[in-house]
Structure formats: structure tokens, C-alpha cells
Residue, then its C-alpha position, 0 to 999 in steps of 0.5 A: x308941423x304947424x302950430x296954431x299961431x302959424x293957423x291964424x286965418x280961418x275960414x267957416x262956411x255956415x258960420x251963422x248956423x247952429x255950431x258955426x255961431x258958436x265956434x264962430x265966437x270961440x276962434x275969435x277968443x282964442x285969437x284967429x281972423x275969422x272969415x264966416x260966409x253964409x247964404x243967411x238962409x236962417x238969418x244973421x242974428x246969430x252973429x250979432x254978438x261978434x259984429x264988431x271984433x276986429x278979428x271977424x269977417x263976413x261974407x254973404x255968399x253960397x258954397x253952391x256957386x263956385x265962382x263967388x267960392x273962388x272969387x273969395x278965396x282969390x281976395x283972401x287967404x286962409x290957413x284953415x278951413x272949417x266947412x259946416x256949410x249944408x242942409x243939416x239933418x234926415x228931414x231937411x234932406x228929405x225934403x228938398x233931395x236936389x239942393x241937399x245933393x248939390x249942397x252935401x255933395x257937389x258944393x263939398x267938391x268944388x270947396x275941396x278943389x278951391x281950398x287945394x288950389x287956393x294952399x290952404x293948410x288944414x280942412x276940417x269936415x263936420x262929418x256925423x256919427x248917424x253915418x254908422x246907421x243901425x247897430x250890428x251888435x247892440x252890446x258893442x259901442x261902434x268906433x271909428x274902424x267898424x263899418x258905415x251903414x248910412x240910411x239916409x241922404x244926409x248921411x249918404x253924402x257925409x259918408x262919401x265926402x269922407x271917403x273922397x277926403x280921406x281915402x281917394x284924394x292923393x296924400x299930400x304932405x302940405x295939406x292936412x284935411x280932418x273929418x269930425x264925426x260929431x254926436x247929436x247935438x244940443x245946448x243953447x247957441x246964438x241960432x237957436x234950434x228947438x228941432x234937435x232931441x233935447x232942445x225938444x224935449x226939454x221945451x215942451x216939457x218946461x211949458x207943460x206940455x204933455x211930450x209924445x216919444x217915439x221910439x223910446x228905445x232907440x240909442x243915440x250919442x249927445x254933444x253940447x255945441x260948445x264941446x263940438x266947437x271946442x274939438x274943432x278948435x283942439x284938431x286946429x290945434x293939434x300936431x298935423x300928424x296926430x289928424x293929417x287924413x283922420x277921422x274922429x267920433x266927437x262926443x264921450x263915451x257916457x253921454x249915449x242915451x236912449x229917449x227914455x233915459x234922456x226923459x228921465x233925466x228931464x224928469x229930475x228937474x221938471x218932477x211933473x211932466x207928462x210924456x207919453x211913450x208911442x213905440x216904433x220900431x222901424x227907425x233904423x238909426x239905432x247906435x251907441x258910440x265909442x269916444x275913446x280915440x278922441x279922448x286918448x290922442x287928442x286929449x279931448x273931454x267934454x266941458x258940460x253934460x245932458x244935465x247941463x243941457x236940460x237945465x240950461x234950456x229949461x232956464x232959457x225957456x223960463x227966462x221968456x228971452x225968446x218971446x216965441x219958442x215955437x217960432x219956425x226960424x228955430x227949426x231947419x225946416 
């Protein structure tokens, strides 16, 4: 069994992304070395406010070159790895298939192999709950025994990485690997993003814009990026045979919404918005999600919910700290 103080030295790929940065802060408050490599393929801003503790390091390298992947870990040595690293999100994947291939899939490998290799203790994988696809039966919340239905390339290559790490890779009590399926994020991080549901919806509606909806709906499950670091740093944390070659669904149960409820609720802190409603029935990503697992062996709660997040965006786009919010270096595409 090994503890947390025995875990002090971790590894984040992507750790100037979106949750990276995030999680990037919190392992660095709870007293870990941190090691964050990065392509800063959206810049290094976001790690500006960890720059100068003891604890961090980073390293300017792309999980897509193995060589550079192998050379650190032969300088460095890791307890733990947290691989965020990828082309995150259907659009991004869409657009550029062959890096998303080499990037979610090969890259993903070869990380594997090296962190092996290389005895480091626990891998942590941040998986998605879209790999659940479109509900069977929209009255059951789906958990992490029903089936996966990708559609989409992101999802594809999460859903196969799973398998390989906790299905295919031969069990080895030394090594204690974990795959996270995280729920759709949101919430202000030092990389911000406005390209995520919430984050959207609630800057367009602060700057009085009139919100168009598609496909109004459709259910998905919501996470703020600080729950989302802090369940990494709770499976970092907890007892290897409690996530040794499991995997969980991050989020809680009543924080699934449709778009027109997440609208609603935007709507009790900005009364006058405009939204228009355009109906679509063709997106297949269409799930509500249980969290009970999470919660019952983990003893996982989330610390702030969508009302949380709407005002605190809301404030953010009020404030005028970001002097454009439409700006594309808060999109991924």
C-alpha cells in the first residue's frame, strides 16, 4: 500500500491546459514536487502564479516525441503520473484526426511503456463520460459497468486507452494505473476557456448577447475544474486497492442537465437574457450519469455547483479582467 507521503513526486502532462493548471496549484498546496510538461500549445500563462514555488518544475517537451518523454524520465524520477496531455474535445478532434491519432492514441502507449519502464507507481488517466455515447434508456442514469458507445474520435481513443490500461496490460502489483471518467467541465482556471457549455453560455448572456441553444434537450453531466483536480488528488491519495486498475465516473449525481435547465439557471442571476431555442435532434451524445461509486468508495463530493459556476463566470466577465473574452487563445480550436 502506498500512501501520499510516500507519492511526492508527480508528473503532469498537459499541465498548463485548462485542469492541468489548475491541479498543477493544488498538488503544489498539498505538498508534491511538481513536474508539469507541456507543448504550450495555448501558451504558458496559466502557470505564471506557480513559477516561483519551490516545489515546481517545468519542462517545455511533447508527449508525441518518445525520445524527449524518455529522456526525462531518465533525469527525473516520478511516483506518479497524471497524463492530461491531448487534443481535447469532438471539434479539435475533428479537425486535425492524425495529430488527435498520434496525440490520444500512440503518445498515450508509449507513456505507458516509459512510466512502466521507468517504476512509476500510480498512472492516473483523464478518461471522459462522452465515451457512454447516447442513452439506452433515458430513465437510467448510466455507471461505470454499462457499455461504452463512442461516436466521436475523442472518444474512440479514450475508450481504447481504458481498455489497454485496465483490461489488456497484465496486472502488476507494483503498478497501480486509474482512469478517471471526468464530467463536462467548467468553471474559471487560470487557462481559461469560453468553448466549454457553461463557460459559453454564461459569457454571452453577461454581455447581452442574445444565446442561440442547439439542441436544448440534450442531457449532459457538469464538474467544476476544481472538483475535477481535487478527485485526482483523492485517487492520489487513496489506498491502491481501492483504484489499483479501476475506473470512475467524476462528477455528482445532481449536477446532470439538459441545456435548457443550464439556461434556467443562467437565467436566476441574469433575469433579462435573450436565448433562442434551435432544435436538433441529431447529436448522439445524449447521457445522464451516476456518481455513486465515486462518492460511496472514495468518499468523493463536489466542493461547488452550476450556480457556483454561473456566477462566478458571470463575475469574471464583469469584472473586465479579461480585457477580450472573445479572444481565440480561450478556445482550443
Amino acid at each position: 500500500m502506498q500512501n501520499r507521503l510516500e507519492a511526492k513526486n508527480i508528473l503532469i502532462t498537459g499541465g498548463a491546459g485548462y485542469i492541468g493548471s489548475a491541479l498543477t496549484g493544488l498538488l503544489l498546496n498539498n505538498g508534491y514536487n511538481v513536474t508539469v510538461v507541456d507543448n504550450l500549445c495555448f501558451g504558458g500563462d496559466s502557470l505564471l502564479y506557480v513559477w516561483s514555488h519551490p516545489a515546481f518544475r517545468f519542462i517545455k517537451a511533447d508527449v508525441t516525441s518518445a525520445d524527449n518523454m524518455k529522456k526525462i524520465f531518465d533525469v527525473y524520477r516520478f511516483d506518479a503520473v497524471i497524463h492530461l496531455a491531448a487534443i481535447v474535445g469532438d471539434p479539435a478532434c475533428a479537425k486535425q484526426p492524425e495529430l488527435t491519432n498520434r496525440t490520444n492514441g500512440d503518445a498515450c502507449l508509449e507513456l505507458l511503456d516509459i512510466s512502466i519502464k521507468s517504476n512509476v507507481r500510480r498512472f492516473i488517466f483523464a478518461s471522459t463520460c462522452s465515451n457512454y455515447g447516447k442513452m439506452q434508456d433515458p430513465d437510467k442514469l448510466v455507471c461505470e459497468t454499462f457499455p461504452l458507445a463512442p461516436i466521436s474520435l475523442y472518444a474512440e481513443l479514450k475508450v481504447k486507452f481504458e481498455n489497454v490500461l485496465l483490461n489488456e496490460l497484465e496486472k502488476n502489483s507494483g503498478f497501480c494505473p486509474t482512469a478517471l471518467r471526468f464530467a463536462t467541465v467548467y468553471g474559471v482556471s487560470s487557462r481559461m476557456r469560453f468553448d466549454l457549455t457553461v463557460n459559453e453560455f454564461t459569457r454571452e448572456l453577461a454581455l447581452g448577447r442574445e444565446l442561440e441553444v442547439f439542441g436544448e434537450q440534450f442531457w449532459r453531466p457538469y464538474c467544476h475544474v476544481i472538483d475535477l483536480s481535487r478527485a485526482i488528488l483523492l485517487v492520489l491519495q487513496s489506498d491502491e486497492e481501492k483504484v489499483a486498475y479501476n475506473v470512475f465516473n467524476v462528477g455528482d449525481t445532481n449536477e446532470n442537465y439538459q441545456k435548457q435547465m443550464i439556461v434556467n439557471e443562467i437565467k436566476k442571476v441574469i433575469p433579462d437574457a435573450k436565448v433562442k431555442y434551435v432544435h436538433k435532434d441529431e447529436d448522439p451524445r445524449d447521457y445522464r450519469v451516476s456518481f455513486d461509486k465515486i462518492r460511496e468508495e472514495l468518499g468523493f463530493n463536489i466542493s461547488r455547483n452550476l450556480e457556483y459556476g454561473i456566477v462566478e463566470i458571470k463575475d469574471l466577465i464583469d469584472s473586465n479582467i479579461l480585457p477580450d473574452p472573445d479572444s481565440s487563445k480561450y478556445r482550443n480550436i
